[in-house]
C-alpha angles and dihedrals in degrees: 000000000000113000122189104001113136122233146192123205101208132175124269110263088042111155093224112110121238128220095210129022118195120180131175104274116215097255110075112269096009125120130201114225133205121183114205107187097049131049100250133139114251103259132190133228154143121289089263098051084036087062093044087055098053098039079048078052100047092047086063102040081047099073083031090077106039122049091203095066131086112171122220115213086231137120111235122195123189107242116175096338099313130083115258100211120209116191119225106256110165125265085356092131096247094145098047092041094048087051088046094059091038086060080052093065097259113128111249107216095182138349093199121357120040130187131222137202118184115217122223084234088063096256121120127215128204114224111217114240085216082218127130119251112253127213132218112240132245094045111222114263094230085061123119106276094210090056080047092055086043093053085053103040096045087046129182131170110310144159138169095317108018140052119181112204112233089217124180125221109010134150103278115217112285088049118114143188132180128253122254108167137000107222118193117204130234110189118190134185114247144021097336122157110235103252116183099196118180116249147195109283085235091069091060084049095045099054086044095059091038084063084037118223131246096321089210097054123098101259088207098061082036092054098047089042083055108044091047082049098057103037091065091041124072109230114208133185113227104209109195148140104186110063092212085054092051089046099052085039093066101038086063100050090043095040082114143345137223123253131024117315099245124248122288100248146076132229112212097216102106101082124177116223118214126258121255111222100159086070115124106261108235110241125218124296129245128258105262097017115123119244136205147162126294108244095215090061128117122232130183134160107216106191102325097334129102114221122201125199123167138237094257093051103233102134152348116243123203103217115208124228088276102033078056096053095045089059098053090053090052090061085094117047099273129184098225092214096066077044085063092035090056090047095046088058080046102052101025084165093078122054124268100225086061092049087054090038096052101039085054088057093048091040084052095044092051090045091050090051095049099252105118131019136195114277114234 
């Protein structure tokens, strides 16, 4: 179920620390189960839901060990020599459908986690998890009976809620491919073509931090790895309802790409800092204080939204038409109450007392987060 991965078989009392720890529980085919790089009660399960939680585990201690990784909660699927990436939106269907495509001959790099390393030459390369795909069970009963029969017949542990595909010849873990699209999948109920339709950059960078991205990682160096990622890849929607439509659909819009394939390495110059979370949260300012941008903030502009991180690399903010404007306006020491009073002679529908009302909570809401400061 695991392909590539290196390992060690050490003596008990070795000083090396473990991620997981996973131990015979008292009751017959159950497991107990300790996660070490995250804070998570030790659990107990049976030896499918034991494997989910270790391979949950490894995808954590990976980045852990090499700076130059963030990990996408994506599927990625080889198509024509570069990786397809599907962003994880939830019940679409990303991990069917990647398994789908995999039983069609195309190397399946991840189902669920992928890697990623950032090349000093601006290309980004997803690493393979060298892990089976794993099903939800039951299988819906709409779904394509001859992807039903494969599943059996291809078997892999399972139990009531899991199924792992025993699958042959695919990328163990080390291997890696460039990425060429983000899809994002809309799955519908019924008889639905299978339509892939382009789509803004944003939406690629919307469902990723709806799904958030490695907590640990600066968001800063993950917002600027991102934004220099999107604007050179064409992200689709893949609008379907037959997973035999969605699959042939896709074989025909990734049967090839323009341009050169890029050159097989990596360079290892693109790091990722860690987060600090232990920095002081900034409180509230002050009616009649200037205000201004941070100057340790990120700032990047993905299709036609802006995207905020701060300096301490907590988090990435989405910022609205008018957040966006507002900001813009804060790159110079402002008072935000001659901002409201601009927008009340603007806008001399809505009162003015709302206009003030509503800028001081977004005032309020950049400062909290560590986007803007007083001016002094």
């Amino acid at each position: 179920m695991i392909s590539g991965w290196p390992f060690d078989a050490r003596a008990p009392g070795d000083s090396a620390a473990p991620f997981f720890s996973i131990r015979a529980a008292e009751a017959e085919g159950q497991y107990s189960c300790e996660c070490h790089v995250e804070a998570r009660p030790v659990r107990r399960f049976d030896g499918v839901n034991a494997l989910c939680d270790a391979i949950s585990a490894l995808a954590i201690a990976l980045p852990a060990e090499d700076d130059r990784l963030i990990c996408l909660h994506a599927a990625a699927v080889g198509m024509a020599g570069r990786l397809v990436v599907f962003p994880n939106v939830r019940r679409a269907g990303k991990s069917t459908l990647a398994a789908a495509l995999a039983g069609r001959g195309h190397p399946l790099f991840s189902d669920d986690v992928l890697p990623l390393l950032f090349a000093g030459d601006g290309t980004a390369w997803g690493l393979a998890m060298g892990i089976a795909p794993r099903l939800r069970l039951p299988l819906p009963e709409t779904l394509d009976p001859a992807f039903r029969d494969w599943a059996a017949a291809v078997g892999g542990p399972r139990n009531r809620q899991y199924q792992y595909l025993r699958l042959k010849d695919q990328p163990p873990h080390g291997e890696i491919g460039p990425v060429g699209a983000f899809v994002i999948l809309d799955r519908r109920d019924g008889r639905v073509p299978a339509v892939l339709t382009p789509v803004a950059p944003e939406a690629a960078m919307d469902a990723l931090l709806h799904q958030n991205f490695p907590r640990d990682r600066h968001s800063g160096d993950v917002l600027q790895a991102m934004a220099g990622l999107l604007a050179g890849r064409s992200v689709f929607r893949l609008t379907y309802g037959d997973l035999r439509g969605a699959v042939a659909c896709l074989e025909r819009a990734f049967a090839g790409w323009p341009g050169e394939r890029p050159a097989r390495r990596v360079l290892p110059d693109r790091h990722f800092r860690l987060a600090d979370f232990g920095a002081a949260t900034p409180g509230r300012i002050g009616r009649g204080v200037p205000v201004r941008q941070r100057d340790d903030t990120t700032e990047a502009e993905i299709g036609g939204t802006l995207y905020l991180a701060d300096g301490a690399g907590r988090a990435i903010h989405r910022m609205d038409g008018l957040a966006a404007l507002i900001w813009g306006l804060l790159a110079e020491p402002t008072i935000p109450e001659a901002i409201a009073a601009d927008l009340a002679e603007a806008f001399p529908d809505m009162s003015a007392a709302r206009i003030e009302a509503d800028l001081r909570r977004l005032v309020d809401g950049l400062a909290e987060k560590g986007l803007v400061e007083a001016a002094d």
